[in-house]
N, C-alpha and C positions, 0 to 999 in steps of 0.2 A: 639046730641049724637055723638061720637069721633068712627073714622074707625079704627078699628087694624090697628097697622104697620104692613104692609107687612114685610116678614121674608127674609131673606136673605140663601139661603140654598147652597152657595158655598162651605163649609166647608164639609155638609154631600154631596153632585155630590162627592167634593175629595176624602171622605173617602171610598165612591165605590169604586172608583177606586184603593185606593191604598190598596182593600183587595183584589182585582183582580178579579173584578165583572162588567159587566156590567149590564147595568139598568135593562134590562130585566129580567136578570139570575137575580137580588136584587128583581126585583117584586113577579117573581115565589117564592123563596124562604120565602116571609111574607106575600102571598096570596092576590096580589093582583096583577091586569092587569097594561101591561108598559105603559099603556093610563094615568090610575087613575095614578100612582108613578110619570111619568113627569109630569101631574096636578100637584099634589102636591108639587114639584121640583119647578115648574113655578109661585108656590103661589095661582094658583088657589081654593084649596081647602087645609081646615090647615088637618095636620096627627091628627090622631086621637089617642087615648093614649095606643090603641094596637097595634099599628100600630109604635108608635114608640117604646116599648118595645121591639118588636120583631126587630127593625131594628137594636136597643141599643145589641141585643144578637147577631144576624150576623154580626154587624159590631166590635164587642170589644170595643162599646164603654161603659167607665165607667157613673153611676148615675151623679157623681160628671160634669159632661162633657156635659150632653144632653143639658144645653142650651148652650153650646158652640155649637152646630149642627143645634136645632131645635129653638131657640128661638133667635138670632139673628137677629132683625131689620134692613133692610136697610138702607144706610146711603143718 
């Protein structure tokens, strides 16, 4: 059986940033602890599909876009 690619989530760290958020203040705001969001940031744990929704609405990002953020593979 084949491992998921790990994901690459430099795209969404930037897109915190450039709504002028940091990590913390992005976790509070889609409920969840800055522990679990860097996890998930680190690839530890994939986001889960409320989880990106809710990121998709704080951060502006369009449907069209989310695997520009969330589904981007490592190279």
């Amino acid at each position: 059986m084949s491992k998921m690619p790990e994901m690459d989530y430099n795209r969404l760290r930037g897109r915190i940033t450039e709504c002028g958020l940091t990590q913390k203040e992005c976790a509070e705001k889609i409920g969840v602890s800055e522990g679990q969001l860097n996890r998930k940031l680190a690839g530890e744990f994939a986001f889960r599909q409320d989880e990106i929704s809710r990121l998709c609405d704080l951060l502006s990002i369009p449907v069209t876009k989310i695997g520009h953020y969330f589904f981007c593979p490592k190279s």
